[in-house]
C-alpha positions as CSV (number, residue, x, y, z in Angstrom):
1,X,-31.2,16.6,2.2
2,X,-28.5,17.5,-0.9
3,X,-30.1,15.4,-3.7
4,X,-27.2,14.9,-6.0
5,X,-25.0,13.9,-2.5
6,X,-27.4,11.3,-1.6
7,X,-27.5,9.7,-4.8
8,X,-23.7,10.2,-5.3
9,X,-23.7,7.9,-2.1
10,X,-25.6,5.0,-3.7
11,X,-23.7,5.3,-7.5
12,X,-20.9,6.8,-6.8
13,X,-18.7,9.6,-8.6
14,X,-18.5,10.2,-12.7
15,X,-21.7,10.5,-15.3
16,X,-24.5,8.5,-14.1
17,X,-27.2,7.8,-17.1
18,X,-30.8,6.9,-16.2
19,X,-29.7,3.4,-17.5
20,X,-27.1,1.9,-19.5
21,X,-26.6,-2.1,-20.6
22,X,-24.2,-4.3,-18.8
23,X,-22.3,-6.8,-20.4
24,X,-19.9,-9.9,-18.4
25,X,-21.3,-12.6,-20.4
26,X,-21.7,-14.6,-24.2
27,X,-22.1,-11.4,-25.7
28,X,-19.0,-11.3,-28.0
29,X,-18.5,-15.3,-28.3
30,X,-22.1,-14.9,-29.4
31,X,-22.0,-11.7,-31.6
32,X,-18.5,-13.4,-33.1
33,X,-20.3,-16.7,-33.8
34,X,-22.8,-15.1,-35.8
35,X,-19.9,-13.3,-37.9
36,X,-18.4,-16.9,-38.7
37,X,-21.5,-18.6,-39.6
38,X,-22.2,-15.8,-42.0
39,X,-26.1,-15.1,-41.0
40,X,-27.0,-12.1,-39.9
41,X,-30.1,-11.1,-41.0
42,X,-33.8,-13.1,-39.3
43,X,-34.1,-16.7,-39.4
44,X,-31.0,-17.6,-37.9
45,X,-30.2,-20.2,-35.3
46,X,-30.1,-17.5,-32.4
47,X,-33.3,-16.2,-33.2
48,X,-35.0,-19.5,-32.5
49,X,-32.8,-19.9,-29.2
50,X,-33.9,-16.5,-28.2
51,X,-37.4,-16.9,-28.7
52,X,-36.7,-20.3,-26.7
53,X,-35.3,-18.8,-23.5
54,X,-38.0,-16.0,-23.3
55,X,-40.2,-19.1,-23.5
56,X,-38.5,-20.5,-20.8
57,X,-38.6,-17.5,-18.9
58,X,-41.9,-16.2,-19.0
59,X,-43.7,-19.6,-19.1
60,X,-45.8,-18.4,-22.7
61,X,-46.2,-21.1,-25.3
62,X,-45.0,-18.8,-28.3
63,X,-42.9,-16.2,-28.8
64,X,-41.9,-13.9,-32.0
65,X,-39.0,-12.5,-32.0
66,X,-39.8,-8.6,-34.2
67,X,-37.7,-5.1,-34.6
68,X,-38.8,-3.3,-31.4
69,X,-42.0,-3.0,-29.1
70,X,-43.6,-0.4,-30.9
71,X,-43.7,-2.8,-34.3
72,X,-44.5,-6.0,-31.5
73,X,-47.6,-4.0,-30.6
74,X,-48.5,-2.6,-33.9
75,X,-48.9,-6.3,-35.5
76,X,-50.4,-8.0,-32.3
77,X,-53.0,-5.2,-32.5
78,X,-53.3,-6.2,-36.4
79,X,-53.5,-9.7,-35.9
80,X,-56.3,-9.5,-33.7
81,X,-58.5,-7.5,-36.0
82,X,-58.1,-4.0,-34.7
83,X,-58.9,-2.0,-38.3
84,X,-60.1,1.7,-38.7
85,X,-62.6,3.0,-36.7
86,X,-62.1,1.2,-33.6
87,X,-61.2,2.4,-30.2
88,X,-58.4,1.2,-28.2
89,X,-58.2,1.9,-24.7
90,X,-55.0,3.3,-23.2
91,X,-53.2,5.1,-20.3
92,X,-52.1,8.4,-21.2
93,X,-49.1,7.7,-19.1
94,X,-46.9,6.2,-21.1
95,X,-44.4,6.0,-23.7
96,X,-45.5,7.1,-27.2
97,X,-44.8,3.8,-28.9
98,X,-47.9,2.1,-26.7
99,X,-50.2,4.5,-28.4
100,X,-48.8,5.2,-32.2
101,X,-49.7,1.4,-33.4
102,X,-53.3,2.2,-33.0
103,X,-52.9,4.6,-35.3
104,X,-50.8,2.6,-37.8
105,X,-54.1,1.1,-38.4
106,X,-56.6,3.8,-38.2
107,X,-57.8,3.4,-35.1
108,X,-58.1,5.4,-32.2
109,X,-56.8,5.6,-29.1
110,X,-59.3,6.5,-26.1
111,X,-57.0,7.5,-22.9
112,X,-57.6,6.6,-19.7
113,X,-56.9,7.1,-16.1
114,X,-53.5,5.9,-13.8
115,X,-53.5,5.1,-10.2
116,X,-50.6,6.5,-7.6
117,X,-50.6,2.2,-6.4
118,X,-48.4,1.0,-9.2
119,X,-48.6,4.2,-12.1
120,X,-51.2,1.3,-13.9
121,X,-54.3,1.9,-15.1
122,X,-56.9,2.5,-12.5
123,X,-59.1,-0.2,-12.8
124,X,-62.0,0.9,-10.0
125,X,-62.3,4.5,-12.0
126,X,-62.3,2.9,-15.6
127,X,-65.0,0.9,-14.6
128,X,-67.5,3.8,-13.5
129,X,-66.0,5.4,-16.6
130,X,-66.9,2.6,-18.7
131,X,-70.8,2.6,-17.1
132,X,-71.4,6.2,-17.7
133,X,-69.5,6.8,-21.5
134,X,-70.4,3.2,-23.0
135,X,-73.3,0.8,-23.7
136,X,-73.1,-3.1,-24.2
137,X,-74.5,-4.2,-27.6
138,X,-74.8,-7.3,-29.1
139,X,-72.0,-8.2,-27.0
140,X,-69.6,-5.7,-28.2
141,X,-69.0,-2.6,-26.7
142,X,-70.4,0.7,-28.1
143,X,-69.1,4.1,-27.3
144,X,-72.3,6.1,-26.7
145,X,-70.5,9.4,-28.0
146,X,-68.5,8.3,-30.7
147,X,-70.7,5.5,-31.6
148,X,-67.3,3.2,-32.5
149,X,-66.6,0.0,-30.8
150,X,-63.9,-0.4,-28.1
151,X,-62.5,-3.1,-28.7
152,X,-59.5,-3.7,-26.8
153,X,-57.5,-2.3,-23.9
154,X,-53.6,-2.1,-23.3
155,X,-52.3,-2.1,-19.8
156,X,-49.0,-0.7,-19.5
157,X,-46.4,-2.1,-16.7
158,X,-44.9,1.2,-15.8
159,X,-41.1,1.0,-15.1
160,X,-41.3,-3.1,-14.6
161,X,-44.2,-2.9,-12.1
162,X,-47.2,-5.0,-12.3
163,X,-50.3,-2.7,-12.5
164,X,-53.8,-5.0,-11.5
165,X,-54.3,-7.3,-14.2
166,X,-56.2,-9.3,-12.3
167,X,-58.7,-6.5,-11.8
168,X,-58.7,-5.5,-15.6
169,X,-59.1,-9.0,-16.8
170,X,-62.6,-9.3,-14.9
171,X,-63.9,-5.7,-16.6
172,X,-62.2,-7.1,-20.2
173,X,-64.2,-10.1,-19.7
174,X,-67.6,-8.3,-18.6
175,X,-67.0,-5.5,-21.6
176,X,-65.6,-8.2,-24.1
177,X,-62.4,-6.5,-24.6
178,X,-59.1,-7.9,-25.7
179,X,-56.2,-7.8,-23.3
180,X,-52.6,-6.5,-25.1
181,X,-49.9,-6.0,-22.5
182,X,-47.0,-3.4,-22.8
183,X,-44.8,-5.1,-20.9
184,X,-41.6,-3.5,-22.3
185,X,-40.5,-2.2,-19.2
186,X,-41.2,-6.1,-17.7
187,X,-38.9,-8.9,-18.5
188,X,-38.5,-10.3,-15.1
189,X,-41.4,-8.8,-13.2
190,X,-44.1,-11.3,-12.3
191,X,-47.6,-11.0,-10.7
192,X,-48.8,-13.3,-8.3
193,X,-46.2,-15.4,-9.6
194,X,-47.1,-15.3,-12.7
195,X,-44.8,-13.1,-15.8
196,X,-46.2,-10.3,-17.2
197,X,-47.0,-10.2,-20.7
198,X,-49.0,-14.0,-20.1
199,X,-52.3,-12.3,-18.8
200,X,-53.9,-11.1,-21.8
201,X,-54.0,-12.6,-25.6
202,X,-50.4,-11.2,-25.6
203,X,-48.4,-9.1,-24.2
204,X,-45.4,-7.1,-25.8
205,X,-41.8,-6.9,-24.3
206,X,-38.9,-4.7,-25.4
207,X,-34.9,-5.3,-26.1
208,X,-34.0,-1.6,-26.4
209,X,-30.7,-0.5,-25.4
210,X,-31.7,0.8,-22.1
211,X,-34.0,-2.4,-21.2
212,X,-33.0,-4.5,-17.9
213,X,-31.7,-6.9,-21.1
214,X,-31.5,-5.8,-24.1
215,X,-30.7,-7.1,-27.8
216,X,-29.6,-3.5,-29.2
217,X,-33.0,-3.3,-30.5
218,X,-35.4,-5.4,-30.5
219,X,-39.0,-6.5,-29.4
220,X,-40.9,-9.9,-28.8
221,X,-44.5,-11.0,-28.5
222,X,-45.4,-13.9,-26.4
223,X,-48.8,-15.9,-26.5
224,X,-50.9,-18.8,-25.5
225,X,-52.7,-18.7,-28.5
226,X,-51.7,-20.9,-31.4
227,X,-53.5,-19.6,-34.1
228,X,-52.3,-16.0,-33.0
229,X,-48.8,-16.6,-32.7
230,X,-48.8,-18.6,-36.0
231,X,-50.5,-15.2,-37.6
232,X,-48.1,-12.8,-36.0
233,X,-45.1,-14.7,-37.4
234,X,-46.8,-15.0,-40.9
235,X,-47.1,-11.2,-41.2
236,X,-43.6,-10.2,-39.8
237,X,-42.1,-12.4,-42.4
238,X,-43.9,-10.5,-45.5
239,X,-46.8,-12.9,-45.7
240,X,-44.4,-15.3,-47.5
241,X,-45.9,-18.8,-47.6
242,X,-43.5,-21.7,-47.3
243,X,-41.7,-23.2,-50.8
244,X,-38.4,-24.1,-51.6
245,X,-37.7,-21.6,-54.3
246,X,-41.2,-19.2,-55.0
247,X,-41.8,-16.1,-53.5
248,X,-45.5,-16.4,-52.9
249,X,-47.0,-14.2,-50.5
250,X,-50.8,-14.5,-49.5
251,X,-51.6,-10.9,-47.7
252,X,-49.8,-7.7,-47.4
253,X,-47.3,-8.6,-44.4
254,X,-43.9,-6.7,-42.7
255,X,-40.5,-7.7,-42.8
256,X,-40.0,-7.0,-39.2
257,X,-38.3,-10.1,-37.9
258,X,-35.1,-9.6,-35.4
259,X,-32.3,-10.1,-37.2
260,X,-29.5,-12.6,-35.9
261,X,-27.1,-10.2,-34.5
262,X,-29.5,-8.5,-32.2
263,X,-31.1,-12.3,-31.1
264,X,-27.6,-13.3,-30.3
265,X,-26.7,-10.2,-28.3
266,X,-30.3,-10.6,-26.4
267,X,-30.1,-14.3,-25.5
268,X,-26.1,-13.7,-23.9
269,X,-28.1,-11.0,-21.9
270,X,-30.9,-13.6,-21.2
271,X,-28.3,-15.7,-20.0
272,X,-28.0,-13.1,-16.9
273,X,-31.0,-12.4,-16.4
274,X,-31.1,-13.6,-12.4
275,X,-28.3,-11.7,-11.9
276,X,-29.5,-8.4,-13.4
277,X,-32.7,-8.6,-11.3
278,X,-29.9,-9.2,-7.8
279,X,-28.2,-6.4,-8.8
280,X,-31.5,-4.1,-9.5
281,X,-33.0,-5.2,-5.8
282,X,-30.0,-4.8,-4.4
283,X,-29.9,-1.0,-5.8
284,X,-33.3,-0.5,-4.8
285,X,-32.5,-1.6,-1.2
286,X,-29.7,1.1,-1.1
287,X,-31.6,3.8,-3.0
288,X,-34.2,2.8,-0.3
289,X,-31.9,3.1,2.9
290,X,-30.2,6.6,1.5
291,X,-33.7,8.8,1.0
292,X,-35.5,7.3,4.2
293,X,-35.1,9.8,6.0
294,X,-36.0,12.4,3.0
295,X,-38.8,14.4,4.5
296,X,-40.6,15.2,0.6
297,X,-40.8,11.8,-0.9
298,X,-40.0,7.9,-1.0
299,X,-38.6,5.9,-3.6
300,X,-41.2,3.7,-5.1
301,X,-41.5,-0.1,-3.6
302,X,-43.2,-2.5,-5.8
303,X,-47.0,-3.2,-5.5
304,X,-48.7,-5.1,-3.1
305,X,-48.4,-9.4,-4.9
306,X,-45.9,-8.2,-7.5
307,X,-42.3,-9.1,-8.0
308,X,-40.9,-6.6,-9.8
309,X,-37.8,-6.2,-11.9
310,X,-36.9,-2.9,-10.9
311,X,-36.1,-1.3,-13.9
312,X,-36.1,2.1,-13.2
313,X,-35.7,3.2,-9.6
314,X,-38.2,5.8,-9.1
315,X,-38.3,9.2,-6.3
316,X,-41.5,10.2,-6.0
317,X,-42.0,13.5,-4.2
318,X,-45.1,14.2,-1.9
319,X,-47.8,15.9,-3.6
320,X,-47.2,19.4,-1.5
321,X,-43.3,19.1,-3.0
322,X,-44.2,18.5,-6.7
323,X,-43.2,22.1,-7.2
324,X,-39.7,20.8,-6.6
325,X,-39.4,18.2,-9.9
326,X,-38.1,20.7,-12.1
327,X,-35.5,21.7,-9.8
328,X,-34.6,18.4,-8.4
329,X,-34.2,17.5,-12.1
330,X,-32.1,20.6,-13.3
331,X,-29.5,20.2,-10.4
332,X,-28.8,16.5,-11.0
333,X,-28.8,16.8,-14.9
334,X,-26.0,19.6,-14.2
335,X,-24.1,17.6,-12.0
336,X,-23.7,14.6,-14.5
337,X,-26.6,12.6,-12.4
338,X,-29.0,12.0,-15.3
339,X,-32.3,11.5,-13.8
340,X,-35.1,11.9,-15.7
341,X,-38.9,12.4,-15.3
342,X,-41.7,10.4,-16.8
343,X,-43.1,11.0,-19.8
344,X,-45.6,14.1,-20.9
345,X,-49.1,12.9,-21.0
346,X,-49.8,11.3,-24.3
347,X,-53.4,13.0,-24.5
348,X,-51.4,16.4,-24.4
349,X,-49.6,15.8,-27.1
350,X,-49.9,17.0,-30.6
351,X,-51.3,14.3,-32.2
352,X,-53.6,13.2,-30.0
353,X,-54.9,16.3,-28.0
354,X,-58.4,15.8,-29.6
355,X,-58.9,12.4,-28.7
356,X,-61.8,11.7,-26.1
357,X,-60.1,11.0,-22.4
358,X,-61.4,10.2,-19.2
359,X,-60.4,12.9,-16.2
360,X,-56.1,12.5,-15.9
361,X,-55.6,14.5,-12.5
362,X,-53.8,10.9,-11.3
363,X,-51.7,10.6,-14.5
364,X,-50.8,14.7,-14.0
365,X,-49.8,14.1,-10.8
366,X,-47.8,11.4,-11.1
367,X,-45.9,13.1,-13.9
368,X,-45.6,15.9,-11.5
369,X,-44.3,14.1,-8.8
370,X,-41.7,11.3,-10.1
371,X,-38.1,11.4,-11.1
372,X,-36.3,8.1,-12.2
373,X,-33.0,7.8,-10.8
374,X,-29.9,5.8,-12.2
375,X,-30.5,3.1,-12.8
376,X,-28.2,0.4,-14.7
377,X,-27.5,-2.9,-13.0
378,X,-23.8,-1.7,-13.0
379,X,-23.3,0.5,-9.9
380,X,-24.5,-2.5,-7.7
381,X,-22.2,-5.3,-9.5
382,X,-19.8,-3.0,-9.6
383,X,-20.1,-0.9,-6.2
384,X,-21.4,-3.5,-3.8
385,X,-20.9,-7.3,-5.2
């Protein structure tokens, strides 16, 4: 099978990026109103209404409304007491901004293993992990080689799908960790009919330009918890206690609220949500149809009790074909068909080549194996709706 012709017969001709935004909506009555009111920066009225549909949405209680992901996992992590010297638990595949908050606050991430099911953490092998490397003591849970406390873990929901939360709530539970989802990749994608992002403390979910919606930039935390969510907005607002005219701040906090103009841009985009998950299935059933018959791979289908948004559609190659990523990748990068692989092991990296890790030969070979195709909800609303 000619790669680039059978993904020219699901996009179509011209430059294909791995994912661009789509707009058809509120975005410039929105983006305008915000011009004539005269508020741009955080606070404003579509802030509140953004924060209000995501609430809608995913079914959390709370939601803050911050800069980007990275900074919505940085101060969730703060807020729940993560300080220096404790270990956070975290795939190695993923993007770099799950794992650089932990280091914001001197802690330090411990990597651990993915499964081929849903590119998740693999739950069965980071239980024997956690028996052999770790010891229970006074109900927290001690690393016996560092001798630091693990404190919490954070799932990542690789390309929109749903890794087992279920699985990783019962081992948080038994180990007494606390659950922070990265479910930037997610808006949309629910397990067991549930969102993602609303199975841990909270969960993390990202507005970048190349999301399934996106604000321009942008990231939001969602929660059950009260006295969390009332923390997390304190901090991202400088620490500034409430008065009519003194600046009184009570801790050292972040001015890292979303401003206005990205909240209004977001919630237009929120406003098609549905639609932008119809178009992604609908690409994924054609992406689907077209490689079928490819002898060296299958495009990835979403796990077993997940709905998934889709996000990126995803080739991955059989293990005896790995050899052919690179090529696979050069040929439709010349050809304008920007595909893309996933990302470098975060344990290989520079700055984090020393940490402790449990064996990766999953992880590797997934990296090894998968190529994200285009992408964007526009080549099915524009090719086949």
């Amino acid at each position: 099978m000619d790669i680039c012709k059978a993904i020219r017969k699901v996009v179509g001709k011209g430059i294909q990026k791995t994912h661009e935004p789509v707009v058809f909506g509120n975005e410039k009555k929105y983006l305008i109103s915000t011009i004539k009111q005269n508020f741009f920066s955080a606070g404003g009225n579509f802030v509140i209404k953004f924060e209000d549909k995501i609430k809608k949405i995913t079914k959390a209680k709370y939601a803050i409304a911050v800069v980007n992901c990275t900074e919505a996992i940085h101060i969730t992590l703060k807020a729940c007491g993560i300080k220096r010297g404790d270990e956070i638990l975290v795939p190695s595949l993923t993007f770099v901004g799950t794992v650089n908050p932990i280091s914001y606050l001197g802690a330090t991430p411990h990597f651990i293993e993915s499964s081929l099911d849903n590119f998740g953490i693999d739950c069965e092998k980071l239980e024997k992990y956690l028996f052999k490397i770790a010891v229970k003591k006074n109900n927290k849970l001690i690393n016996k080689i560092t001798k630091k406390i693990i404190k919490a873990i954070i799932p990542v929901h690789v390309f929109g799908h749903p890794c087992k939360i279920d699985h990783l709530k019962k081992i948080a539970k038994k180990y007494n960790l606390i659950i922070i989802e990265d479910a930037a990749a997610a808006m949309g994608s629910f397990y067991k009919n549930k969102h993602l992002g609303t199975f841990g403390i909270a969960g993390c979910i990202s507005f970048n330009g190349n999301k399934i919606a996106t604000a321009g930039g942008g990231g939001v935390v969602i929660t059950n918890n009260k006295t969390l969510a009332k923390k997390i907005h304190h901090l991202t607002t400088t620490s500034k206690k409430k008065h009519k005219w003194e600046y009184i701040h009570d801790e050292i906090g972040y001015n890292h609220r979303m401003s206005n103009l990205n909240a209004a841009l977001g919630l237009a985009q929120l406003e098609n949500l549905n639609k932008f998950l119809k178009f992604k299935r609908k690409l994924y059933s054609k992406y689907h149809q077209v490689f079928k018959s490819f002898k060296k791979g299958r495009i990835f289908k979403e796990p077993k009790n997940s709905k998934s948004n889709y996000w990126l559609q995803t080739l991955i190659l059989d293990k005896k074909y790995s050899h052919l990523r690179n090529k696979i990748l050069k040929e439709t990068n010349k050809n304008y068909i920007f595909t893309r692989p996933a990302w470098k092991l975060i344990s290989e990296s520079i700055p984090y080549k020393k940490n402790q890790k449990m064996p990766l030969p999953v992880a590797k070979e997934i990296y090894n194996r998968v190529i994200n195709l285009p992408s964007s909800e526009k080549i099915t609303r524009n090719k086949f709706l």
